[in-house]
C-alpha positions as CSV (number, residue, x, y, z in Angstrom):
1,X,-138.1,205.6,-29.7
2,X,-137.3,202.2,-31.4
3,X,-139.0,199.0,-31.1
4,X,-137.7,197.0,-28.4
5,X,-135.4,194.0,-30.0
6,X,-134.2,190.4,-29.3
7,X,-131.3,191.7,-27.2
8,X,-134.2,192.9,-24.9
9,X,-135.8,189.7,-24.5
10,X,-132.6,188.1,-24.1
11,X,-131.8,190.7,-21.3
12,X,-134.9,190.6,-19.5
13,X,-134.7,186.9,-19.8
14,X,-131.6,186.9,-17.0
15,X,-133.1,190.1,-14.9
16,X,-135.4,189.4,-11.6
17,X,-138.6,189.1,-11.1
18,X,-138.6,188.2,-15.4
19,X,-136.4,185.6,-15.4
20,X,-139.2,183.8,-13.3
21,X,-141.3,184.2,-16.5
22,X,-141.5,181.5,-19.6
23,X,-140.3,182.6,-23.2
24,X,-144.2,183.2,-23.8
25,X,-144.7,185.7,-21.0
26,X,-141.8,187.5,-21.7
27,X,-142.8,187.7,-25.3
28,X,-146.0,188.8,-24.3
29,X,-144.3,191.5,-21.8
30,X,-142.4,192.8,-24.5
31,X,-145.1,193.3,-27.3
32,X,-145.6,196.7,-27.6
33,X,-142.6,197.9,-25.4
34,X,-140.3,200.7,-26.1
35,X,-136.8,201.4,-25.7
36,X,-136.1,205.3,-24.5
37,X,-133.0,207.5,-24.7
38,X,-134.4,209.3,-21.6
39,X,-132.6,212.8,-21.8
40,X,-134.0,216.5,-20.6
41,X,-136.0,216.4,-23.7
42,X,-137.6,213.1,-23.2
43,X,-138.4,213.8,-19.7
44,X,-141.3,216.3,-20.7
45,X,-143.0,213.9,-23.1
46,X,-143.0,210.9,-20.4
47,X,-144.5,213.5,-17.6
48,X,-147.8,213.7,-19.8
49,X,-147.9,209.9,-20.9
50,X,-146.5,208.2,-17.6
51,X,-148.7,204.7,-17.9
52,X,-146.5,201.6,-18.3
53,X,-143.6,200.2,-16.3
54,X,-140.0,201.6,-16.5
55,X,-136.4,199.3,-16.4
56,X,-133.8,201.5,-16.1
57,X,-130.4,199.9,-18.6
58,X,-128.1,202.7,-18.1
59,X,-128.1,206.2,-16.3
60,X,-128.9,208.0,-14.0
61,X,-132.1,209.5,-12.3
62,X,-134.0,211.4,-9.8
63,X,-137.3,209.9,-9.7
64,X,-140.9,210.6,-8.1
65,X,-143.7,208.0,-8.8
66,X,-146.1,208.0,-5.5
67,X,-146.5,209.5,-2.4
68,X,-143.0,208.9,-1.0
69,X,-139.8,211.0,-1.3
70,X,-137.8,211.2,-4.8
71,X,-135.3,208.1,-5.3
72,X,-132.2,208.1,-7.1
73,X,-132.1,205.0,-9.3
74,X,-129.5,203.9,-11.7
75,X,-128.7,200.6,-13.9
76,X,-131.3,197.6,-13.2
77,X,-133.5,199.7,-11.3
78,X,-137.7,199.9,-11.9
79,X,-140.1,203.0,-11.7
80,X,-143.8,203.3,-12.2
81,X,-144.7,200.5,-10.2
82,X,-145.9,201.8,-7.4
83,X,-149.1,203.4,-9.9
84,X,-150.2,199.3,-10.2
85,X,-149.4,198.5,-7.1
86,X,-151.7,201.3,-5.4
87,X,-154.2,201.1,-8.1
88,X,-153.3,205.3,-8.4
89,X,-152.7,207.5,-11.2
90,X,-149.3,209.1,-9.5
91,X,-147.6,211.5,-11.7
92,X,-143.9,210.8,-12.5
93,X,-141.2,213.7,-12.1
94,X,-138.0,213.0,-13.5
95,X,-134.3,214.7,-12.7
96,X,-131.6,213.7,-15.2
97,X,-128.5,213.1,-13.8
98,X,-127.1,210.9,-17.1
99,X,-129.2,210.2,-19.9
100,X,-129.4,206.7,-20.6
101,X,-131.3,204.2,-22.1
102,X,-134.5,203.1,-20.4
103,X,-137.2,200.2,-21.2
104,X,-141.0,201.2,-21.2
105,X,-143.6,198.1,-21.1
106,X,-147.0,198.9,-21.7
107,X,-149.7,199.1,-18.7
108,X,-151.7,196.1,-20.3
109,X,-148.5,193.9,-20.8
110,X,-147.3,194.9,-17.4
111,X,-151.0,194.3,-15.4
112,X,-150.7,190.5,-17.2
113,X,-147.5,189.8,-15.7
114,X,-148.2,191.0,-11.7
115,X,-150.7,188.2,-12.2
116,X,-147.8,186.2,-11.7
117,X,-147.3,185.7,-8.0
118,X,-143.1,185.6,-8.0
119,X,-143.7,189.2,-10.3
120,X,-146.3,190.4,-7.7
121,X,-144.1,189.9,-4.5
122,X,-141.2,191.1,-6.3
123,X,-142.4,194.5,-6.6
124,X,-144.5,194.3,-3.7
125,X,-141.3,194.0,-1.8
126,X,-139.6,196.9,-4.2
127,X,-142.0,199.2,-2.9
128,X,-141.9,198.0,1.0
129,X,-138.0,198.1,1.0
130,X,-137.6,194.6,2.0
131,X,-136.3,191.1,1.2
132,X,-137.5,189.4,-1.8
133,X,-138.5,186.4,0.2
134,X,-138.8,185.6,4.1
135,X,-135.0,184.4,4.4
136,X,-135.6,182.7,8.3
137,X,-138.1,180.4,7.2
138,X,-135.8,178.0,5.0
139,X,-133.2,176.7,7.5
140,X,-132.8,172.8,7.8
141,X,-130.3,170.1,8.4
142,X,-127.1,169.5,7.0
143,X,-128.1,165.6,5.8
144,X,-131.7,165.0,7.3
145,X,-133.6,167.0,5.0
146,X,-131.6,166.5,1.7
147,X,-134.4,165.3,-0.8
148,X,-133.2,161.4,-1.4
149,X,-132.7,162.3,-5.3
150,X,-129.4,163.8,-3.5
151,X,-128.7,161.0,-0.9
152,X,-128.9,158.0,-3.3
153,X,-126.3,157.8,-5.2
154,X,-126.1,154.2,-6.8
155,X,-129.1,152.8,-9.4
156,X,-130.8,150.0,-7.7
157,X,-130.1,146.6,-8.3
158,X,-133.1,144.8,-9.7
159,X,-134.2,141.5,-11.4
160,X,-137.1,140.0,-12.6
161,X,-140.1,137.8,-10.5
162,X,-139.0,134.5,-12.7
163,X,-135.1,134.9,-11.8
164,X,-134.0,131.8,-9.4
165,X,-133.6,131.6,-5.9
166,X,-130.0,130.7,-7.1
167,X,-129.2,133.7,-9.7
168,X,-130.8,135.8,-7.4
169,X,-128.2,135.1,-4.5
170,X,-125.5,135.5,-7.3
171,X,-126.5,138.9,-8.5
172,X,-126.3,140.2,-4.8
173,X,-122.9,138.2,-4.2
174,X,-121.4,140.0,-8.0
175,X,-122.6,143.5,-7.4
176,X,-122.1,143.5,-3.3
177,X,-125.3,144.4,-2.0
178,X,-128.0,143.0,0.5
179,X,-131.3,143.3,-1.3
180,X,-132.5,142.9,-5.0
181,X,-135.7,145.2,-6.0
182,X,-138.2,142.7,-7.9
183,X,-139.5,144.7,-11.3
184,X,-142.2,143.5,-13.3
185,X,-142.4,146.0,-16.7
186,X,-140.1,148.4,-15.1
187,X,-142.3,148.6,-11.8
188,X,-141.7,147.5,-8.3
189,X,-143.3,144.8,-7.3
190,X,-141.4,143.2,-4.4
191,X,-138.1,143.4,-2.6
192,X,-135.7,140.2,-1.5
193,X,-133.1,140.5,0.8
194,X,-130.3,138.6,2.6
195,X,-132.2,137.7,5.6
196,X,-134.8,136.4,3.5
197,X,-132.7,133.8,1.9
198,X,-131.4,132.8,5.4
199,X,-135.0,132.5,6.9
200,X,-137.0,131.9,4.1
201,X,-134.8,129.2,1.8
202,X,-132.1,128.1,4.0
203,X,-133.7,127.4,7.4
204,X,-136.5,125.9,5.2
205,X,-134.6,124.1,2.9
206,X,-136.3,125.1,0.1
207,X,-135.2,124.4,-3.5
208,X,-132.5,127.2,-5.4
209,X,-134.6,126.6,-8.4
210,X,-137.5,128.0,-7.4
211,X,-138.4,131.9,-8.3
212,X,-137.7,134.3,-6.4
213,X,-141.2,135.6,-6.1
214,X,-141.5,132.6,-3.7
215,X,-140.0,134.4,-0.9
216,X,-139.9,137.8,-2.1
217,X,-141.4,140.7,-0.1
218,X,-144.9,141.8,-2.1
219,X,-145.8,145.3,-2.3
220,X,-143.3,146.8,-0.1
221,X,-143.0,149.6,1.5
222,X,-141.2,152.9,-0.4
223,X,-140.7,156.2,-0.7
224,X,-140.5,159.0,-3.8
225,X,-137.2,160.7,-4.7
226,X,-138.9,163.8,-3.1
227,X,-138.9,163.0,0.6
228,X,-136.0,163.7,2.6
229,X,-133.4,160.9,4.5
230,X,-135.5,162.1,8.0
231,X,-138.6,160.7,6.3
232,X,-136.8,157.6,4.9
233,X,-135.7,157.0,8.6
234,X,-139.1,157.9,10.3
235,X,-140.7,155.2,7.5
236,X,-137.8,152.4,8.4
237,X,-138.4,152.6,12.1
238,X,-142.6,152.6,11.6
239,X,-142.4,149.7,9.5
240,X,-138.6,148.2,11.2
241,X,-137.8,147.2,8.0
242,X,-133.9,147.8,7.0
243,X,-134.4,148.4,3.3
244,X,-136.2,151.0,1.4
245,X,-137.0,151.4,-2.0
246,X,-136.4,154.7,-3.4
247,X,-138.8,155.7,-6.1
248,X,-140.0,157.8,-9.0
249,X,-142.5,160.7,-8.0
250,X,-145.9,159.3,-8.7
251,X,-145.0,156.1,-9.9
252,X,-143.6,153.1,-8.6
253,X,-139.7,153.1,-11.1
254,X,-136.9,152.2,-8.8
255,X,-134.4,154.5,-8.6
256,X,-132.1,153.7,-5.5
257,X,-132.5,152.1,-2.4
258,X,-132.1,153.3,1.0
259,X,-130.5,150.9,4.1
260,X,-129.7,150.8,7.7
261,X,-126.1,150.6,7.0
262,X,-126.2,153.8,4.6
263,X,-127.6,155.8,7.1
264,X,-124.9,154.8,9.7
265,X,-122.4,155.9,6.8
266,X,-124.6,159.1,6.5
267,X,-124.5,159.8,10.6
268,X,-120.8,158.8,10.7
269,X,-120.1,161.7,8.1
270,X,-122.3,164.0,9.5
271,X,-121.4,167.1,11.4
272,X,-123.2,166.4,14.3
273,X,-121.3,163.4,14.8
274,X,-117.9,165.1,14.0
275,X,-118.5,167.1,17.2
276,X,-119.4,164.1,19.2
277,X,-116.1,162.7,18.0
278,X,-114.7,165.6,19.7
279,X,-116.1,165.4,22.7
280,X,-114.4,161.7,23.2
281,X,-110.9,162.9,21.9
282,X,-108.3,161.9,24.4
283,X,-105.3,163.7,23.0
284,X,-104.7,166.6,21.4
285,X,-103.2,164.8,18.4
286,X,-106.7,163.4,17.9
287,X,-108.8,166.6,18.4
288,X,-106.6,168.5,15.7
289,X,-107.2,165.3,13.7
290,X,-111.1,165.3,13.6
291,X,-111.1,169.0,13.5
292,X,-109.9,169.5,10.2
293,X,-113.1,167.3,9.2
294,X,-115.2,170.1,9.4
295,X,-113.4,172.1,6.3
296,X,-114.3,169.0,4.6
297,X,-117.4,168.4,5.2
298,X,-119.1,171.7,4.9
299,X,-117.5,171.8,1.4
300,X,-118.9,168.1,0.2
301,X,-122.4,168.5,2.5
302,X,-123.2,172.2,2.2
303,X,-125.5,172.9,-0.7
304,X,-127.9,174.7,-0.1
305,X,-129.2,177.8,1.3
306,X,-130.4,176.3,4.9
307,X,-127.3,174.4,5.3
308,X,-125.5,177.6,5.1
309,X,-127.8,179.0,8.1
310,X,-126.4,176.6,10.7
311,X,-123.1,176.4,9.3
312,X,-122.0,178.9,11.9
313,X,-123.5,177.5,14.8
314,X,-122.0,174.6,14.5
315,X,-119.0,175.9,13.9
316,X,-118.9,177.8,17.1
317,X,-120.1,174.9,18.9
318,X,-117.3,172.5,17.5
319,X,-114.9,175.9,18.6
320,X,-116.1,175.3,22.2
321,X,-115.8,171.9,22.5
322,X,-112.1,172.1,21.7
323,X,-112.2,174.7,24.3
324,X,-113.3,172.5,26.7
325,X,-111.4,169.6,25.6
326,X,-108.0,171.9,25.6
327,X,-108.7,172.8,29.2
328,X,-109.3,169.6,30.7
329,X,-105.9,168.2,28.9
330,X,-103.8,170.9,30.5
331,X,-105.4,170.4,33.8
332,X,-104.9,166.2,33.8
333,X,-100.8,167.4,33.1
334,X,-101.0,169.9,35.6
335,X,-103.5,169.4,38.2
336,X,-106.6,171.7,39.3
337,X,-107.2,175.1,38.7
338,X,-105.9,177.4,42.0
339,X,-108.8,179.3,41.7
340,X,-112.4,179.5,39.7
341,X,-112.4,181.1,36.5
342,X,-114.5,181.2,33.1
343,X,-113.2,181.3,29.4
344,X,-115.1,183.7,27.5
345,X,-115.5,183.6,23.9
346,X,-116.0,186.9,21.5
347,X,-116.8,188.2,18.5
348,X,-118.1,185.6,15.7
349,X,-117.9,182.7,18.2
350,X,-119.7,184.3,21.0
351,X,-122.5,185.1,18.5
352,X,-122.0,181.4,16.6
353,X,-121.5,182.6,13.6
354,X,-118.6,181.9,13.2
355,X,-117.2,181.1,9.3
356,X,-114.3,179.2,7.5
357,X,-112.0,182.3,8.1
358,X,-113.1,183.3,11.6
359,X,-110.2,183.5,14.0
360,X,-109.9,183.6,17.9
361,X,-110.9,186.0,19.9
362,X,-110.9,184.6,24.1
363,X,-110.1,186.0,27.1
364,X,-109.5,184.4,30.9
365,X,-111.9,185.8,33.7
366,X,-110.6,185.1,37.5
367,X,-112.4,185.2,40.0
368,X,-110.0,187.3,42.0
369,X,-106.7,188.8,41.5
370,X,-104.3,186.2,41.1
371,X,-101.2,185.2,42.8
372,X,-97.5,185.0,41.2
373,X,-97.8,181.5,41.3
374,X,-101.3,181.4,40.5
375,X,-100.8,184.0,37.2
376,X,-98.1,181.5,36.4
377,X,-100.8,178.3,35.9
378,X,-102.6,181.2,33.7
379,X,-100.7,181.6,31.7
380,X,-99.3,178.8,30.6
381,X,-103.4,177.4,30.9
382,X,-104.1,179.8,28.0
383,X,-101.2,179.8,25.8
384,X,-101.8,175.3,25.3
385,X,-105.3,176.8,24.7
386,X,-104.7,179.1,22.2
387,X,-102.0,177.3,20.5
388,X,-104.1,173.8,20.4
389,X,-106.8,175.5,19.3
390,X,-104.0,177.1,16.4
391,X,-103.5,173.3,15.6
392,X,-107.0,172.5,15.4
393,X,-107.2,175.2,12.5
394,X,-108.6,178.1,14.1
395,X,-106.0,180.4,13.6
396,X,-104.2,182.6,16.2
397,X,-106.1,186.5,16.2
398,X,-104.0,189.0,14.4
399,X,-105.1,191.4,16.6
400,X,-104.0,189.4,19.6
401,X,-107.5,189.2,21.4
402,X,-107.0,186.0,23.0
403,X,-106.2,184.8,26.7
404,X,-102.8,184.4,25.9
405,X,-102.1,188.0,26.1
406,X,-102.0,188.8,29.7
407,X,-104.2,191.8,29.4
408,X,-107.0,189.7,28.5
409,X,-106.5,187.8,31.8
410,X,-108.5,189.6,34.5
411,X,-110.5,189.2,37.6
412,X,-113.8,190.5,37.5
413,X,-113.2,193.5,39.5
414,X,-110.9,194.3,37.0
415,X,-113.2,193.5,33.9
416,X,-115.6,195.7,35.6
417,X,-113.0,198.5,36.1
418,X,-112.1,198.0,32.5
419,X,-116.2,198.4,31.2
420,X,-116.4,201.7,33.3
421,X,-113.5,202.9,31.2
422,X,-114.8,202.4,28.0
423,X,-117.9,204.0,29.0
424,X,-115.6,207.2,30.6
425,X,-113.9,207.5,27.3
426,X,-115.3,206.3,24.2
427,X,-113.4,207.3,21.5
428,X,-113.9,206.3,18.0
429,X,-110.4,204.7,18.3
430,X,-111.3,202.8,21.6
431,X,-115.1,202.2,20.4
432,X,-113.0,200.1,17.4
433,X,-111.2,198.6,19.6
434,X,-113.4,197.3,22.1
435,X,-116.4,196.9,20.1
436,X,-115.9,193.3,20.0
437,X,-115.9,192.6,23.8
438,X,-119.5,193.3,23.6
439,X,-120.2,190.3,22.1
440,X,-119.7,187.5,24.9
441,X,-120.5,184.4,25.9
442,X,-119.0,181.7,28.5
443,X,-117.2,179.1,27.0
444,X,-115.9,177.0,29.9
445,X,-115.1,177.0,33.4
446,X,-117.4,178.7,35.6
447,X,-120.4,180.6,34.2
448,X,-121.5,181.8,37.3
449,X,-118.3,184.3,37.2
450,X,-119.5,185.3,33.4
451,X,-123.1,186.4,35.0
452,X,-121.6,188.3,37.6
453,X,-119.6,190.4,35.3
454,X,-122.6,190.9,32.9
455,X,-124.9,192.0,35.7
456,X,-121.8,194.1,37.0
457,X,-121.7,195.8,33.3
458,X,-124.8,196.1,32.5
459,X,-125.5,199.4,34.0
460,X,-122.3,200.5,32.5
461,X,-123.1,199.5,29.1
462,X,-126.5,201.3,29.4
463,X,-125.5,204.5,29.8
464,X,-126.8,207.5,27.5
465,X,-123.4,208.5,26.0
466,X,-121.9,205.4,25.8
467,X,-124.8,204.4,23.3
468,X,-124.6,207.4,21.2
469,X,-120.4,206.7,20.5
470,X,-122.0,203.6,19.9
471,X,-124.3,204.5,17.5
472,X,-122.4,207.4,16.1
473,X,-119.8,204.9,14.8
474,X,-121.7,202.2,13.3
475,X,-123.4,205.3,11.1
476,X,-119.8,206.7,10.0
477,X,-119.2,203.4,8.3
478,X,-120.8,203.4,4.9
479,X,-123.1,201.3,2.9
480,X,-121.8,200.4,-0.2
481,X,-124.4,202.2,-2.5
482,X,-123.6,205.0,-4.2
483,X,-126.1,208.1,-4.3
484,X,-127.8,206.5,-7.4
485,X,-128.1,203.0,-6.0
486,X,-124.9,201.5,-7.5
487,X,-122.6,199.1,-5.7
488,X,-119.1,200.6,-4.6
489,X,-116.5,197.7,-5.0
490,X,-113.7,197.5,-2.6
491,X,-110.5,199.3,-3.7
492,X,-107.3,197.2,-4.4
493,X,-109.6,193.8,-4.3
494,X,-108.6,191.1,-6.8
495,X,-111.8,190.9,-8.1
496,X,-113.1,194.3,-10.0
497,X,-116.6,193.8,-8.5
498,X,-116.0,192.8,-5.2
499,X,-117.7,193.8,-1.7
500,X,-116.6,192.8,1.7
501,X,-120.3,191.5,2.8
502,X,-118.4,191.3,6.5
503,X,-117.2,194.8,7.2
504,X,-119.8,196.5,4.7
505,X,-123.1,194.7,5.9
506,X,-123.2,191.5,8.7
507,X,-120.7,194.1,11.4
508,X,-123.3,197.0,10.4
509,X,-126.6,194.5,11.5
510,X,-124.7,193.1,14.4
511,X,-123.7,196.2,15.6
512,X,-127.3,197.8,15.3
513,X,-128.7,194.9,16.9
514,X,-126.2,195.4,19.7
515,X,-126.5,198.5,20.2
516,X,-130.6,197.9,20.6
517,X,-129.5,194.8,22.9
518,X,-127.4,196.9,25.3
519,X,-130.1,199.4,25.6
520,X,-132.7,196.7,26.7
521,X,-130.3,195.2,29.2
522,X,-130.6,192.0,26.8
523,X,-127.5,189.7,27.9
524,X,-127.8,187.2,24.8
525,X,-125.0,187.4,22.4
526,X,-126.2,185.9,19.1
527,X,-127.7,189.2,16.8
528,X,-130.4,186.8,15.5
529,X,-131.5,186.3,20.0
530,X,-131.2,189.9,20.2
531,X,-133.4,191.4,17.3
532,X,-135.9,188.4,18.3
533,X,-135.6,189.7,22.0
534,X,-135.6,193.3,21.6
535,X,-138.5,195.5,23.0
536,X,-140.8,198.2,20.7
537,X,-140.3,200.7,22.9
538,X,-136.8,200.5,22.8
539,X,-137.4,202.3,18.9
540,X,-137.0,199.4,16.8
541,X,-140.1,197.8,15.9
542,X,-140.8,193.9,15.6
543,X,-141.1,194.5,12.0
544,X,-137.5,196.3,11.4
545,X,-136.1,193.6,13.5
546,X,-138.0,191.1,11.7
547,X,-136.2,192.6,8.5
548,X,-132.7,193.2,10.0
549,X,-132.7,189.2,10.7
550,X,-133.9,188.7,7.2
551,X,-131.3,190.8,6.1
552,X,-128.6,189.3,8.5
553,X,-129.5,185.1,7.7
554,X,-129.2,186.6,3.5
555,X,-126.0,188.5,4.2
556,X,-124.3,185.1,5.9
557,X,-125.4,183.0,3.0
558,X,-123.9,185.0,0.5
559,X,-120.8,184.6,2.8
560,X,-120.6,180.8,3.2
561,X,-121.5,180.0,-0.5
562,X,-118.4,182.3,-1.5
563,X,-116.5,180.6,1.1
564,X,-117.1,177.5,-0.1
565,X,-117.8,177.4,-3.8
566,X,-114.7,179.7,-4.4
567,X,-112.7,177.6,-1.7
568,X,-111.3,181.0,0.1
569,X,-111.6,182.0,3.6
570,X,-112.3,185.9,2.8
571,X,-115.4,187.4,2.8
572,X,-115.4,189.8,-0.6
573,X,-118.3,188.4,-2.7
574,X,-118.4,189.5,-6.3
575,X,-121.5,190.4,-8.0
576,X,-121.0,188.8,-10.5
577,X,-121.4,185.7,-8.4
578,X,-125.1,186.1,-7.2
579,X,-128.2,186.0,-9.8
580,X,-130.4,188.8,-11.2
581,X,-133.0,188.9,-8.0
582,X,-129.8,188.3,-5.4
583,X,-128.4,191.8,-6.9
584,X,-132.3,193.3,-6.3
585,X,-132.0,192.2,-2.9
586,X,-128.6,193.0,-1.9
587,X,-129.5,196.2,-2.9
588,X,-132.8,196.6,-0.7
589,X,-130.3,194.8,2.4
590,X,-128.3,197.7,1.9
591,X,-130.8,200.3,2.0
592,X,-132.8,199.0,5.0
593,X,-129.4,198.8,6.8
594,X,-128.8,202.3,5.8
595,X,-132.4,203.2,7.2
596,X,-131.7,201.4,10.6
597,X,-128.2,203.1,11.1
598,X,-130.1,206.6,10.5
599,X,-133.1,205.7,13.1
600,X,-130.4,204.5,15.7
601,X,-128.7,208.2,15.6
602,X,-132.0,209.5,15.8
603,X,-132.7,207.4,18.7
604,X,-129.5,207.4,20.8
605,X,-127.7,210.4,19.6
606,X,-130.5,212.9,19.0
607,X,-129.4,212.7,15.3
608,X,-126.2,214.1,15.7
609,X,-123.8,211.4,13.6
């Protein structure tokens, strides 16, 4: 055993929870610790002296350190923790699979750093099997809640309280601006703007000469670097005042300024407004125009982890609108529908979550079987549909799921007829196939046609069997952990390291949650609804649901800040993209997803995967 080196501190300086930790806790972590080559003959010698904290660098083990069933644990991975956690003296039984090399920090060292609170929950969540951190509660605006520090973008304009009336109005002419910050030793100590010199020296004829203190704004009103654009707005309409200084935390340095006409910049590029935009587009040369916006703005806007959580949503929702708008063209060129009918979304748009590569997946539901002449209107309906919607960038569905394909035209005694087949006969080929139709939502048209199918299928959809197909093929598709906890990286990928977080992970929580959803007779699409919705007694607790959203809001981040910082439309995040604790937690996503595919066997198929 050697004395643990400066390679150590510089490894545990970049590995979750440590990297949390300042060079003088990690120093004092390390005093005393021990590297292991943990071998057959090691393993006696550490079942006798098992006090102290082990980080596993390379290897592979079989380990037992509580109450709870042996784990097999490889690169990155802790044991001994649970002994601190639980305050117990648990013995620790060792299987080598590969020796390796393994870090052992002393119990004193390790007790002084779980007084840390980020150290704390971190294991505290190692040993519960859950997220490192409660992912739902961090979701905000695209440009609202941005802290002004990244809003404000130009240094403020100021001058001093002696400065004339007339250099004052100069400076504001030379660097194009509306208002002038007064400073007195580097403080703010008044504001002057336009208006002011309209009402306050021309209207009153007062002399250029004078100082600008003379008609200057005292003491205004402003607001620290550290507040958000929402609270900048919610100040400006309190006090009706268009201009606000932007300011140092806990002092009063300028350091920007905030004004009506930025936040009408701000709103004109926002999102939101992109979609109301839209909504008033009158051709489709205009709606593909406007839609290709959105690419562009979620790469400029979208930062940070909560503007990644409505990304989706509003996605789906600009998808519908162009829906909508689609429709109504073809129907001013060629007159009335002949009949009622409802454009249902699925898949990734039915749930809104749809991302920068998410393609369409539609269908048309009739509300009886159609005529020639009437299947003739259809058709050509859905094909200006699908192809506009092609030009607005969401690309045609490879797999050819999309109301232009006449078999996804149907009445709904038809779609029923089609539901009680799948049931009949649910093959692992046809469960693939049609697995996506479970996901629905009503897009357009009538949406009193769209309820009368789901109450039609809903008994369908319920039945015994059909669940267990159901749950039988969302367990034959594999985690990507290996036996000993290691990550199994897509074959053939351009990146060594990569995993498709899509087909590995997100398709495994949405198709738990459906599964759960179907059984409950929930009708809501959108897996976040369903695991909110979802009944106890249907076997998954508010707790594992709780989880499995945790899980699903991490998973889609991941997805979107690939998508955008790499500027692809794939879904096949490396890991060497995330950070030390990200790898620590896609790990324990993985295994809780794992766990919630077993207890959905148990539950609808008796076990029998």
């Amino acid at each position: 055993m050697a004395e643990i080196a400066q390679q150590v501190t510089d490894f545990l300086s970049v590995s979750a929870p440590f990297d949390t930790l300042s060079e003088n806790e990690i120093a004092a972590l390390i005093k005393g610790a021990e590297l292991l080559y943990l071998n057959e003959e090691c393993v006696a010698e550490l079942t006798h002296n098992v006090t102290g904290l082990y980080l596993i660098q390379n290897g592979q083990y079989s380990v037992v350190d509580s109450n709870e069933p042996a784990r097999h644990l490889s690169d990155g991975d802790f044991f001994g923790y649970p002994a601190f956690l639980d305050s117990t003296e648990y013995p620790i039984n060792i299987k080598v699979d590969r020796p390796g090399l393994v870090y052992r920090f002393a119990r004193d060292a390790f007790t002084a750093a779980l007084d840390k609170e980020s150290v704390r929950h971190f294991f505290a969540a190692l040993q519960s099997n859950s997220l490192q951190h409660q992912m739902l509660e961090d979701s905000n605006s695209m440009w609202l809640y941005k802290p002004l520090r990244d809003v404000v973008s130009k240094a403020p304009v100021s001058i001093s309280k002696e400065t004339t009336i007339r250099d004052a109005a100069v400076k504001m002419t030379e660097h194009r601006v509306s208002s002038l910050l007064i400073t007195e030793q580097e403080e703010l100590v008044g504001i002057v703007t336009d208006r002011d010199l309209r009402s306050r020296v021309v209207a009153e004829a007062m002399p250029y000469g004078h100082a600008v203190s003379t008609v200057m704004t005292s003491s205004p009103s402003s607001i620290s670097e550290k507040k958000t654009m929402f609270d900048a707005m919610a100040l400006m309409t309190e006090k009706n005042i268009h201009h606000l200084p932007v300011v140092k935390a806990n002092s009063q340095l300028p350091v920007g300024m905030v004004t009506a006409s930025d936040i009408v910049r701000l709103q004109r590029s926002n999102v939101l407004f992109i979609i109301g935009e839209l909504a008033k587009a009158e051709s489709l040369y205009t709606l593909a125009r406007l839609s290709w916006q959105l690419p562009h703005y979620f790469s400029a806007h979208a930062k940070r982890v909560g503007d990644f959580d409505i990304a989706g949503k509003i996605l789906s929702q600009a998808t519908d609108t162009m829906t909508r708008k689609l429709i109504g063209f073809f129907q001013e060129a060629n007159g009335k529908a002949p009949m009622l009918f409802a454009w249902l979304v699925y898949g990734s748009q039915a749930r809104e979550d749809q991302t920068m590569g998410s393609d369409q997946d539609n269908a048309l539901l009739l509300a009886s079987e159609p005529t020639p002449e009437q299947a003739d209107y259809f058709k050509a309906m859905s094909e200006y549909v699908c192809n506009g919607l092609a030009k607005c960038g969401i690309k045609l569905c490879d797999g050819n799921i999309m109301a232009s394909n006449p078999e996804l035209r149907l009445s709904i005694n038809s779609a029923v007829h089609e539901a009680a087949r799948w049931v009949k006969e649910p093959t692992s080929d046809a469960i693939m196939h049609f697995n996506i139709f479970l996901d629905a939502r009503c897009a357009a048209g009538d949406t009193s046609l769209f309820k009368q199918l789901q109450e039609k299928r809903a008994p369908l959809l319920k039945q015994s069997m059909f669940l267990a197909a159901l749950a039988r093929h969302t367990n034959s598709i594999a985690v990507p952990l290996s036996v000993f906890q290691k990550f199994v990286f897509e074959k053939g990928a351009a990146q060594k390291d990569a995993i498709d977080i899509k087909v590995r992970a997100v398709a495994l929580v949405n198709n738990v949650a459906r599964v759960y959803a179907l059984a409950s007779g929930i009708s809501e699409p959108a897996t976040l609804a369903r695991l909110k919705a979802i009944d106890p007694s249907s076997g998954l607790s508010k707790k594992d649901a709780k989880n499995l959203a945790d899980i699903w809001v991490f998973l889609n981040r991941l997805r979107w800040r690939h998508q955008l910082s790499q500027n692809v439309t794939d879904n096949l995040v490396s890991i060497s993209e995330l950070s030390s604790i990200e790898k620590h937690q896609l790990k324990a996503a993985f295994k809780a997803i794992d766990r919630a595919k077993q207890a959905m066997v148990m539950r609808f198929s008796g076990g029998m995967g």
